[in-house]
C-alpha positions as CSV (number, residue, x, y, z in Angstrom):
1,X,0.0,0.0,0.0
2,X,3.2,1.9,0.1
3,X,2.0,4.1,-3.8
4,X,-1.3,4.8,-3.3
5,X,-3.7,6.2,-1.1
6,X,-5.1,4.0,2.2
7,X,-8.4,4.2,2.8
8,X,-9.0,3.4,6.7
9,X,-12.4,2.5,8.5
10,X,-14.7,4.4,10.5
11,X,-16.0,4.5,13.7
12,X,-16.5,1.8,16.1
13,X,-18.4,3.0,19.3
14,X,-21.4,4.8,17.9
15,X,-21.9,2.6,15.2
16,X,-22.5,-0.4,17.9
17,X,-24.7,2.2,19.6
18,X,-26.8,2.9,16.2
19,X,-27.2,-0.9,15.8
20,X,-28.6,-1.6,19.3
21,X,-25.7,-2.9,21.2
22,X,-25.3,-1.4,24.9
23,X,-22.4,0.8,25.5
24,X,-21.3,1.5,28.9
25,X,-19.5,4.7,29.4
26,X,-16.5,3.0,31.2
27,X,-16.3,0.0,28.9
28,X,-18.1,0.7,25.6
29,X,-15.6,-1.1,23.2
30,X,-15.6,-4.0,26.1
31,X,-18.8,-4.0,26.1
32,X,-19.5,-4.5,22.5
33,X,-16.9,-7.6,22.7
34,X,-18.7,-9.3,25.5
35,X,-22.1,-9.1,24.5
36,X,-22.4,-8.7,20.6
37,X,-19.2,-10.3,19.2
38,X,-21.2,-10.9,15.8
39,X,-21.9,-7.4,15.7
40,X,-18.7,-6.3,15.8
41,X,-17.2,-8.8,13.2
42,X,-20.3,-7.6,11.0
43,X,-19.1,-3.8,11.8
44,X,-16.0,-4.4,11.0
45,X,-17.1,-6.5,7.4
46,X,-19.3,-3.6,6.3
47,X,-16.4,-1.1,6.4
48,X,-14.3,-4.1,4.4
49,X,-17.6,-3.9,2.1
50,X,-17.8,-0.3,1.9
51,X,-13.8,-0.1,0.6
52,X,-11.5,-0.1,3.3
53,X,-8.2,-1.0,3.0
54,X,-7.5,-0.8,6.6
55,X,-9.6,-1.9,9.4
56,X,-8.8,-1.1,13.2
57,X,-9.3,-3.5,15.9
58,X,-12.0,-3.1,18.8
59,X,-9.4,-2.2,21.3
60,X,-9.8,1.5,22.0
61,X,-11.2,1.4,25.4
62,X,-9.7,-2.2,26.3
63,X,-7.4,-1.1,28.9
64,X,-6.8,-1.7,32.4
65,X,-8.1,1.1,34.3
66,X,-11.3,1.6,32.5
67,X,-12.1,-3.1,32.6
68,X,-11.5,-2.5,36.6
69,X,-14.3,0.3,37.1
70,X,-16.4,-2.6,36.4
71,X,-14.6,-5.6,37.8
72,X,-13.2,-7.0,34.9
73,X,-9.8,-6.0,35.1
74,X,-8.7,-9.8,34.6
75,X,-10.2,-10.3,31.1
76,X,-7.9,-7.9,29.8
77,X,-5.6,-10.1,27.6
78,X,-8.5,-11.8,26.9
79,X,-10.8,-9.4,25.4
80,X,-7.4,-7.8,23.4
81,X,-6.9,-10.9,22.0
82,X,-10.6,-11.7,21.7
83,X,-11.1,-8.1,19.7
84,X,-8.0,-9.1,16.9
85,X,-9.9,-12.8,16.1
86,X,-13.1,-10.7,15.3
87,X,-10.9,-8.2,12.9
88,X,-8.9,-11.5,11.4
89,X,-12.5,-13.7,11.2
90,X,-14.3,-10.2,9.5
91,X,-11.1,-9.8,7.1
92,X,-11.4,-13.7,5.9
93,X,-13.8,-13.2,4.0
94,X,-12.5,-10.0,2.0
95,X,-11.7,-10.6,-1.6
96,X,-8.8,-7.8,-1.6
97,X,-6.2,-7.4,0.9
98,X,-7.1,-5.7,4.1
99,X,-4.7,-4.8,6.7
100,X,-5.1,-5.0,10.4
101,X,-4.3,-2.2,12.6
102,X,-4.1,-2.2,16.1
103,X,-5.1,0.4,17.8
104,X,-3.4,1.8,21.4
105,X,-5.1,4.5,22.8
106,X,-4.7,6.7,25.9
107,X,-4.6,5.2,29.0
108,X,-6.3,8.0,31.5
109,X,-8.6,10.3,29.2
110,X,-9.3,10.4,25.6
111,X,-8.3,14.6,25.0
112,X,-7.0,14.8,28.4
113,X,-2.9,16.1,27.9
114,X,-3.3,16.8,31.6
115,X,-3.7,13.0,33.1
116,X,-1.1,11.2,30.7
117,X,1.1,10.4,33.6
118,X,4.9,10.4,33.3
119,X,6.5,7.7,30.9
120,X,7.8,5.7,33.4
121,X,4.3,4.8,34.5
122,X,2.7,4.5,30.9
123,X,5.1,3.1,29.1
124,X,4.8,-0.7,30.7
125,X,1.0,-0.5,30.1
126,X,1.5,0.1,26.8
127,X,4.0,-2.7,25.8
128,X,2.1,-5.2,27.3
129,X,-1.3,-4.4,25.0
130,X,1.3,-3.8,22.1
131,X,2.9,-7.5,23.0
132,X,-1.0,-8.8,23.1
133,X,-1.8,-7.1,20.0
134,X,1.3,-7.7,17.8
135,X,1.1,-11.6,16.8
136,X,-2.3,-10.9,15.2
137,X,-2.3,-7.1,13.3
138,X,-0.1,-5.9,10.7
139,X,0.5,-2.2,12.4
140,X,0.2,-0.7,15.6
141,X,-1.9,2.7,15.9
142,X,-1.2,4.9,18.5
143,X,-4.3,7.4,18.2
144,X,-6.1,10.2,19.8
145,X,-2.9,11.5,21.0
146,X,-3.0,14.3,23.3
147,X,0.4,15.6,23.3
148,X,3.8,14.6,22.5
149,X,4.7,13.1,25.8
150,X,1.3,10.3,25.2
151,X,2.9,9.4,22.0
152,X,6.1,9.3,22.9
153,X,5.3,6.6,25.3
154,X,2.8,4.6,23.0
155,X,5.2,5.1,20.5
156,X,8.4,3.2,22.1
157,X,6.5,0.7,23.1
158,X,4.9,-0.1,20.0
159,X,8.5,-0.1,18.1
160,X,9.4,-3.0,20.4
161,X,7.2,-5.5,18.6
162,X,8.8,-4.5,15.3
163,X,5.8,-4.2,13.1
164,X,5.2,-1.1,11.4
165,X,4.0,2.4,13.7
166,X,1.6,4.6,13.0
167,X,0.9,7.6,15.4
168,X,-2.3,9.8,15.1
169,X,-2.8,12.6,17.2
170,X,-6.2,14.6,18.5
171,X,-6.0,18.3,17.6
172,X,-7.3,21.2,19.4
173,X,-11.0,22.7,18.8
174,X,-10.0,26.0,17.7
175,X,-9.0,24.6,14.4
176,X,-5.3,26.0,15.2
177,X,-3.6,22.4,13.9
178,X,-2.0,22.3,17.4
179,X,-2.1,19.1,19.7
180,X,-4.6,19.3,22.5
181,X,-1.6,19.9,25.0
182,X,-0.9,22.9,22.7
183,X,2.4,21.8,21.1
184,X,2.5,21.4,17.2
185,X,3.1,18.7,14.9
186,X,6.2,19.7,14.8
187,X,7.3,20.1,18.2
188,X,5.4,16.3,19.0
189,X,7.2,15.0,16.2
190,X,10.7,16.1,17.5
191,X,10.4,14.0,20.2
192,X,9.7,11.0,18.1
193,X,13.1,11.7,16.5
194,X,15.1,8.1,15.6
195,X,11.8,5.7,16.0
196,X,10.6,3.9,12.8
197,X,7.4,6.0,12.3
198,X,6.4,5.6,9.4
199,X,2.7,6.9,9.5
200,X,1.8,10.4,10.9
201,X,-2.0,11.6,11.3
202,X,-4.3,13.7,13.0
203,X,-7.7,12.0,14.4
204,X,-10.5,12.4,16.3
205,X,-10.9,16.2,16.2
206,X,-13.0,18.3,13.9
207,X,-11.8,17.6,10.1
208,X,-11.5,21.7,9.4
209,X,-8.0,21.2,12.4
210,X,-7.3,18.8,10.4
211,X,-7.4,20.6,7.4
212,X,-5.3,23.3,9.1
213,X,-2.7,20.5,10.1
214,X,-2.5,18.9,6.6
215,X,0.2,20.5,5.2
216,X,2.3,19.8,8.7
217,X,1.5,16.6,8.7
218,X,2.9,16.2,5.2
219,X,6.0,17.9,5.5
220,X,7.1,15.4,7.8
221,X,8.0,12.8,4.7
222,X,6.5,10.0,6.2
223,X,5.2,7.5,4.0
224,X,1.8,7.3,5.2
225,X,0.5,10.8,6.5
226,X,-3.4,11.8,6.4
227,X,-6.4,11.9,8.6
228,X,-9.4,10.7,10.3
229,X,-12.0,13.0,12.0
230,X,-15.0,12.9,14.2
231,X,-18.1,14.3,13.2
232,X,-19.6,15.7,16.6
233,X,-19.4,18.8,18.4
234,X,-16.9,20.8,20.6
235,X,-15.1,18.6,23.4
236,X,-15.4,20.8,26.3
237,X,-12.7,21.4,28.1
238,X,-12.0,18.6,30.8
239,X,-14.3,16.4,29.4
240,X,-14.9,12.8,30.4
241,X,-16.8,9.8,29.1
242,X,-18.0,8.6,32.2
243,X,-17.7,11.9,34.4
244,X,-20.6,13.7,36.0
245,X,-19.9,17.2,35.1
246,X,-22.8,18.9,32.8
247,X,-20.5,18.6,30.2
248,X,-19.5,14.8,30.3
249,X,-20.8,12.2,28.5
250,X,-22.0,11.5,25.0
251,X,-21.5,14.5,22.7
252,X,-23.8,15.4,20.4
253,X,-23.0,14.7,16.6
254,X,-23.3,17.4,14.3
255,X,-25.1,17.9,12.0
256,X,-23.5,19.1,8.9
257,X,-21.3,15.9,8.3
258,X,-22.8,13.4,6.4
259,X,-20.6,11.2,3.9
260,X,-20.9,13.9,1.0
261,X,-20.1,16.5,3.6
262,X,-17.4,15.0,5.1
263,X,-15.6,13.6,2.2
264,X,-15.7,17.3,1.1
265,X,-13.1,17.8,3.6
266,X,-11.2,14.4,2.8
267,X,-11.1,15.8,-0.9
268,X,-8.9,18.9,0.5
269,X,-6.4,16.5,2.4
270,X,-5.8,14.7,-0.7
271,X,-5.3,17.9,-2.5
272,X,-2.9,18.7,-0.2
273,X,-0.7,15.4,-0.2
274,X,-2.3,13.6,2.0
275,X,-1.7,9.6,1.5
276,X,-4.7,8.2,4.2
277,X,-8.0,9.3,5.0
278,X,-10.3,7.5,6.7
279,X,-13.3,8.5,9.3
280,X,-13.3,8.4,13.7
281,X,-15.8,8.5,16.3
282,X,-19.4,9.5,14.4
283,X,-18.7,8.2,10.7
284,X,-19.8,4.8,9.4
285,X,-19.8,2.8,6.4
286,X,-21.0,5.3,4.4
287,X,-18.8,7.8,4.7
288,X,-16.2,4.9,4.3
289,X,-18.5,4.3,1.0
290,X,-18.0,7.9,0.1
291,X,-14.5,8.4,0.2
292,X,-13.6,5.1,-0.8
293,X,-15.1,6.5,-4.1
294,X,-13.3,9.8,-4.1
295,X,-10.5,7.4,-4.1
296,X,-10.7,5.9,-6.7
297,X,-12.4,8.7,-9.3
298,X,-9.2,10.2,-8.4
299,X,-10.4,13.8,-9.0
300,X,-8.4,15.9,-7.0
301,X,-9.5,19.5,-7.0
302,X,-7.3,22.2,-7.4
Protein backbone atom coordinates (compact mmCIF):
# COMPACT_ATOMS: atom_id res chain seq x y z
CA UNK A 1 0.00 0.00 0.00
CA UNK A 2 3.21 1.90 0.12
CA UNK A 3 2.00 4.13 -3.80
CA UNK A 4 -1.32 4.84 -3.28
CA UNK A 5 -3.72 6.24 -1.14
CA UNK A 6 -5.07 4.03 2.21
CA UNK A 7 -8.36 4.19 2.77
CA UNK A 8 -9.02 3.40 6.69
CA UNK A 9 -12.43 2.50 8.50
CA UNK A 10 -14.73 4.44 10.51
CA UNK A 11 -16.02 4.54 13.69
CA UNK A 12 -16.55 1.78 16.11
CA UNK A 13 -18.40 2.98 19.31
CA UNK A 14 -21.37 4.85 17.90
CA UNK A 15 -21.86 2.58 15.24
CA UNK A 16 -22.55 -0.38 17.86
CA UNK A 17 -24.66 2.24 19.61
CA UNK A 18 -26.77 2.93 16.24
CA UNK A 19 -27.17 -0.90 15.76
CA UNK A 20 -28.63 -1.62 19.32
CA UNK A 21 -25.73 -2.91 21.18
CA UNK A 22 -25.34 -1.42 24.89
CA UNK A 23 -22.35 0.84 25.53
CA UNK A 24 -21.34 1.51 28.93
CA UNK A 25 -19.47 4.75 29.42
CA UNK A 26 -16.47 2.99 31.19
CA UNK A 27 -16.34 -0.02 28.91
CA UNK A 28 -18.15 0.67 25.62
CA UNK A 29 -15.56 -1.08 23.22
CA UNK A 30 -15.56 -3.96 26.06
CA UNK A 31 -18.78 -4.04 26.10
CA UNK A 32 -19.47 -4.51 22.53
CA UNK A 33 -16.95 -7.59 22.70
CA UNK A 34 -18.74 -9.35 25.48
CA UNK A 35 -22.06 -9.13 24.54
CA UNK A 36 -22.41 -8.73 20.55
CA UNK A 37 -19.22 -10.32 19.23
CA UNK A 38 -21.19 -10.94 15.79
CA UNK A 39 -21.89 -7.36 15.69
CA UNK A 40 -18.65 -6.29 15.82
CA UNK A 41 -17.22 -8.81 13.16
CA UNK A 42 -20.28 -7.57 10.97
CA UNK A 43 -19.07 -3.85 11.75
CA UNK A 44 -16.04 -4.39 10.98
CA UNK A 45 -17.09 -6.53 7.41
CA UNK A 46 -19.28 -3.64 6.28
CA UNK A 47 -16.41 -1.06 6.39
CA UNK A 48 -14.29 -4.09 4.40
CA UNK A 49 -17.59 -3.91 2.07
CA UNK A 50 -17.83 -0.27 1.89
CA UNK A 51 -13.81 -0.12 0.56
CA UNK A 52 -11.53 -0.15 3.34
CA UNK A 53 -8.17 -0.95 2.96
CA UNK A 54 -7.53 -0.81 6.55
CA UNK A 55 -9.60 -1.88 9.35
CA UNK A 56 -8.82 -1.11 13.19
CA UNK A 57 -9.32 -3.46 15.86
CA UNK A 58 -12.00 -3.13 18.76
CA UNK A 59 -9.42 -2.17 21.28
CA UNK A 60 -9.75 1.52 21.96
CA UNK A 61 -11.24 1.44 25.41
CA UNK A 62 -9.71 -2.20 26.30
CA UNK A 63 -7.41 -1.13 28.92
CA UNK A 64 -6.81 -1.70 32.44
CA UNK A 65 -8.09 1.06 34.33
CA UNK A 66 -11.26 1.62 32.51
CA UNK A 67 -12.05 -3.07 32.58
CA UNK A 68 -11.50 -2.55 36.56
CA UNK A 69 -14.32 0.26 37.09
CA UNK A 70 -16.43 -2.62 36.36
CA UNK A 71 -14.57 -5.58 37.76
CA UNK A 72 -13.17 -6.96 34.92
CA UNK A 73 -9.77 -6.01 35.05
CA UNK A 74 -8.68 -9.82 34.59
CA UNK A 75 -10.21 -10.32 31.05
CA UNK A 76 -7.86 -7.90 29.76
CA UNK A 77 -5.59 -10.10 27.60
CA UNK A 78 -8.46 -11.78 26.87
CA UNK A 79 -10.80 -9.39 25.37
CA UNK A 80 -7.44 -7.79 23.41
CA UNK A 81 -6.91 -10.91 21.95
CA UNK A 82 -10.63 -11.67 21.72
CA UNK A 83 -11.06 -8.09 19.68
CA UNK A 84 -8.03 -9.12 16.94
CA UNK A 85 -9.86 -12.77 16.05
CA UNK A 86 -13.08 -10.72 15.28
CA UNK A 87 -10.91 -8.25 12.93
CA UNK A 88 -8.92 -11.54 11.39
CA UNK A 89 -12.54 -13.65 11.17
CA UNK A 90 -14.29 -10.20 9.49
CA UNK A 91 -11.08 -9.82 7.14
CA UNK A 92 -11.40 -13.68 5.94
CA UNK A 93 -13.75 -13.22 3.96
CA UNK A 94 -12.55 -10.05 2.03
CA UNK A 95 -11.67 -10.56 -1.59
CA UNK A 96 -8.84 -7.76 -1.59
CA UNK A 97 -6.22 -7.41 0.91
CA UNK A 98 -7.09 -5.72 4.10
CA UNK A 99 -4.75 -4.84 6.68
CA UNK A 100 -5.13 -4.97 10.43
CA UNK A 101 -4.26 -2.23 12.56
CA UNK A 102 -4.07 -2.19 16.14
CA UNK A 103 -5.12 0.37 17.83
CA UNK A 104 -3.43 1.76 21.40
CA UNK A 105 -5.09 4.46 22.76
CA UNK A 106 -4.75 6.74 25.86
CA UNK A 107 -4.57 5.20 28.99
CA UNK A 108 -6.27 7.96 31.54
CA UNK A 109 -8.58 10.33 29.15
CA UNK A 110 -9.28 10.42 25.57
CA UNK A 111 -8.34 14.58 24.96
CA UNK A 112 -6.96 14.76 28.40
CA UNK A 113 -2.89 16.08 27.92
CA UNK A 114 -3.28 16.82 31.55
CA UNK A 115 -3.74 13.01 33.07
CA UNK A 116 -1.09 11.24 30.72
CA UNK A 117 1.13 10.44 33.61
CA UNK A 118 4.87 10.43 33.29
CA UNK A 119 6.50 7.70 30.94
CA UNK A 120 7.84 5.70 33.36
CA UNK A 121 4.34 4.78 34.45
CA UNK A 122 2.65 4.55 30.94
CA UNK A 123 5.08 3.10 29.06
CA UNK A 124 4.76 -0.69 30.73
CA UNK A 125 1.05 -0.46 30.12
CA UNK A 126 1.49 0.12 26.78
CA UNK A 127 4.00 -2.68 25.77
CA UNK A 128 2.06 -5.19 27.34
CA UNK A 129 -1.33 -4.39 24.98
CA UNK A 130 1.29 -3.84 22.06
CA UNK A 131 2.89 -7.49 23.03
CA UNK A 132 -1.04 -8.80 23.10
CA UNK A 133 -1.84 -7.13 20.02
CA UNK A 134 1.30 -7.68 17.79
CA UNK A 135 1.08 -11.56 16.84
CA UNK A 136 -2.26 -10.95 15.21
CA UNK A 137 -2.35 -7.14 13.30
CA UNK A 138 -0.06 -5.90 10.70
CA UNK A 139 0.53 -2.22 12.38
CA UNK A 140 0.20 -0.72 15.65
CA UNK A 141 -1.90 2.67 15.86
CA UNK A 142 -1.15 4.88 18.45
CA UNK A 143 -4.32 7.38 18.23
CA UNK A 144 -6.10 10.19 19.81
CA UNK A 145 -2.90 11.54 21.05
CA UNK A 146 -3.02 14.30 23.31
CA UNK A 147 0.43 15.58 23.35
CA UNK A 148 3.82 14.63 22.47
CA UNK A 149 4.66 13.06 25.77
CA UNK A 150 1.32 10.32 25.19
CA UNK A 151 2.87 9.36 21.95
CA UNK A 152 6.08 9.26 22.94
CA UNK A 153 5.32 6.63 25.31
CA UNK A 154 2.83 4.61 23.02
CA UNK A 155 5.24 5.06 20.50
CA UNK A 156 8.43 3.21 22.15
CA UNK A 157 6.50 0.69 23.06
CA UNK A 158 4.89 -0.14 20.01
CA UNK A 159 8.48 -0.07 18.05
CA UNK A 160 9.43 -2.96 20.44
CA UNK A 161 7.24 -5.52 18.57
CA UNK A 162 8.81 -4.51 15.26
CA UNK A 163 5.82 -4.19 13.09
CA UNK A 164 5.18 -1.09 11.42
CA UNK A 165 3.98 2.39 13.69
CA UNK A 166 1.56 4.62 12.98
CA UNK A 167 0.90 7.58 15.44
CA UNK A 168 -2.28 9.79 15.06
CA UNK A 169 -2.76 12.58 17.24
CA UNK A 170 -6.25 14.60 18.49
CA UNK A 171 -5.98 18.26 17.65
CA UNK A 172 -7.30 21.18 19.41
CA UNK A 173 -11.02 22.68 18.75
CA UNK A 174 -9.98 26.02 17.67
CA UNK A 175 -8.98 24.62 14.38
CA UNK A 176 -5.26 25.99 15.22
CA UNK A 177 -3.55 22.37 13.87
CA UNK A 178 -1.96 22.29 17.35
CA UNK A 179 -2.11 19.13 19.66
CA UNK A 180 -4.61 19.33 22.48
CA UNK A 181 -1.56 19.89 24.96
CA UNK A 182 -0.87 22.89 22.74
CA UNK A 183 2.37 21.84 21.09
CA UNK A 184 2.50 21.36 17.23
CA UNK A 185 3.11 18.69 14.85
CA UNK A 186 6.21 19.69 14.81
CA UNK A 187 7.33 20.06 18.23
CA UNK A 188 5.43 16.33 19.04
CA UNK A 189 7.20 14.99 16.24
CA UNK A 190 10.71 16.06 17.46
CA UNK A 191 10.40 14.02 20.15
CA UNK A 192 9.65 10.96 18.11
CA UNK A 193 13.15 11.72 16.47
CA UNK A 194 15.11 8.05 15.65
CA UNK A 195 11.76 5.67 15.95
CA UNK A 196 10.59 3.90 12.80
CA UNK A 197 7.41 6.03 12.30
CA UNK A 198 6.37 5.60 9.41
CA UNK A 199 2.70 6.89 9.50
CA UNK A 200 1.85 10.39 10.91
CA UNK A 201 -1.99 11.56 11.33
CA UNK A 202 -4.31 13.68 12.99
CA UNK A 203 -7.69 11.98 14.40
CA UNK A 204 -10.51 12.38 16.27
CA UNK A 205 -10.89 16.17 16.19
CA UNK A 206 -12.98 18.33 13.89
CA UNK A 207 -11.79 17.61 10.15
CA UNK A 208 -11.53 21.66 9.44
CA UNK A 209 -7.96 21.20 12.40
CA UNK A 210 -7.31 18.80 10.37
CA UNK A 211 -7.42 20.64 7.40
CA UNK A 212 -5.34 23.30 9.06
CA UNK A 213 -2.67 20.49 10.06
CA UNK A 214 -2.46 18.85 6.60
CA UNK A 215 0.24 20.46 5.16
CA UNK A 216 2.30 19.76 8.72
CA UNK A 217 1.53 16.59 8.70
CA UNK A 218 2.91 16.21 5.23
CA UNK A 219 6.03 17.91 5.50
CA UNK A 220 7.09 15.43 7.76
CA UNK A 221 7.98 12.77 4.69
CA UNK A 222 6.46 9.97 6.23
CA UNK A 223 5.24 7.54 3.95
CA UNK A 224 1.76 7.28 5.20
CA UNK A 225 0.54 10.85 6.47
CA UNK A 226 -3.36 11.79 6.39
CA UNK A 227 -6.37 11.89 8.64
CA UNK A 228 -9.38 10.69 10.35
CA UNK A 229 -12.00 13.00 11.96
CA UNK A 230 -15.03 12.92 14.25
CA UNK A 231 -18.12 14.31 13.20
CA UNK A 232 -19.57 15.73 16.64
CA UNK A 233 -19.40 18.81 18.37
CA UNK A 234 -16.90 20.82 20.55
CA UNK A 235 -15.05 18.60 23.40
CA UNK A 236 -15.41 20.80 26.28
CA UNK A 237 -12.70 21.39 28.14
CA UNK A 238 -11.96 18.60 30.82
CA UNK A 239 -14.33 16.40 29.42
CA UNK A 240 -14.89 12.81 30.39
CA UNK A 241 -16.81 9.83 29.13
CA UNK A 242 -17.96 8.62 32.24
CA UNK A 243 -17.71 11.89 34.37
CA UNK A 244 -20.56 13.66 35.96
CA UNK A 245 -19.94 17.20 35.11
CA UNK A 246 -22.84 18.91 32.84
CA UNK A 247 -20.46 18.60 30.21
CA UNK A 248 -19.51 14.79 30.27
CA UNK A 249 -20.82 12.19 28.52
CA UNK A 250 -21.99 11.54 25.02
CA UNK A 251 -21.48 14.50 22.71
CA UNK A 252 -23.79 15.36 20.41
CA UNK A 253 -23.02 14.74 16.56
CA UNK A 254 -23.29 17.37 14.27
CA UNK A 255 -25.13 17.94 12.00
CA UNK A 256 -23.46 19.07 8.90
CA UNK A 257 -21.33 15.93 8.31
CA UNK A 258 -22.75 13.43 6.36
CA UNK A 259 -20.56 11.23 3.92
CA UNK A 260 -20.88 13.89 1.01
CA UNK A 261 -20.10 16.53 3.62
CA UNK A 262 -17.41 14.99 5.11
CA UNK A 263 -15.63 13.62 2.18
CA UNK A 264 -15.73 17.28 1.13
CA UNK A 265 -13.11 17.82 3.61
CA UNK A 266 -11.19 14.41 2.76
CA UNK A 267 -11.07 15.76 -0.88
CA UNK A 268 -8.86 18.88 0.55
CA UNK A 269 -6.35 16.48 2.40
CA UNK A 270 -5.79 14.70 -0.70
CA UNK A 271 -5.28 17.92 -2.50
CA UNK A 272 -2.91 18.65 -0.22
CA UNK A 273 -0.67 15.44 -0.17
CA UNK A 274 -2.33 13.57 2.05
CA UNK A 275 -1.72 9.63 1.54
CA UNK A 276 -4.65 8.18 4.16
CA UNK A 277 -8.03 9.35 4.97
CA UNK A 278 -10.27 7.53 6.71
CA UNK A 279 -13.34 8.45 9.33
CA UNK A 280 -13.29 8.36 13.74
CA UNK A 281 -15.81 8.52 16.31
CA UNK A 282 -19.35 9.51 14.45
CA UNK A 283 -18.73 8.21 10.70
CA UNK A 284 -19.83 4.78 9.39
CA UNK A 285 -19.79 2.79 6.44
CA UNK A 286 -21.03 5.29 4.38
CA UNK A 287 -18.76 7.81 4.74
CA UNK A 288 -16.18 4.92 4.32
CA UNK A 289 -18.51 4.26 0.96
CA UNK A 290 -18.01 7.88 0.08
CA UNK A 291 -14.45 8.37 0.18
CA UNK A 292 -13.57 5.10 -0.77
CA UNK A 293 -15.12 6.50 -4.14
CA UNK A 294 -13.33 9.75 -4.12
CA UNK A 295 -10.45 7.41 -4.13
CA UNK A 296 -10.69 5.88 -6.73
CA UNK A 297 -12.36 8.73 -9.27
CA UNK A 298 -9.19 10.20 -8.36
CA UNK A 299 -10.43 13.78 -9.02
CA UNK A 300 -8.37 15.86 -6.99
CA UNK A 301 -9.51 19.52 -6.99
CA UNK A 302 -7.27 22.23 -7.38
Amino acid sequence: MENRVVLLDGGMGRELRSRGVPILDTIWSANGLIVAPDVVVQIHRDYIDAGADVITTNTYGIIRSELAKEGIEDRFAALNVQACELAREARETAERPVLIAGSLPPLRGSYRPDLVGAREEIEPLYREQAMLLAPHVDLLLCETMSSAAEALAAVSAAAETGLPVWVAFTLEEDDSGRLRSGETITDAMALLEGFPVSGVLANCCPPEGISVAMLELVATGRPHVGGYANTFGPVPVGWTLDGGGESDGLIPTRDDLDADAYATHAQGWLNMGATVIGGCCGTGPAHTARQRRLIDEAVFIT
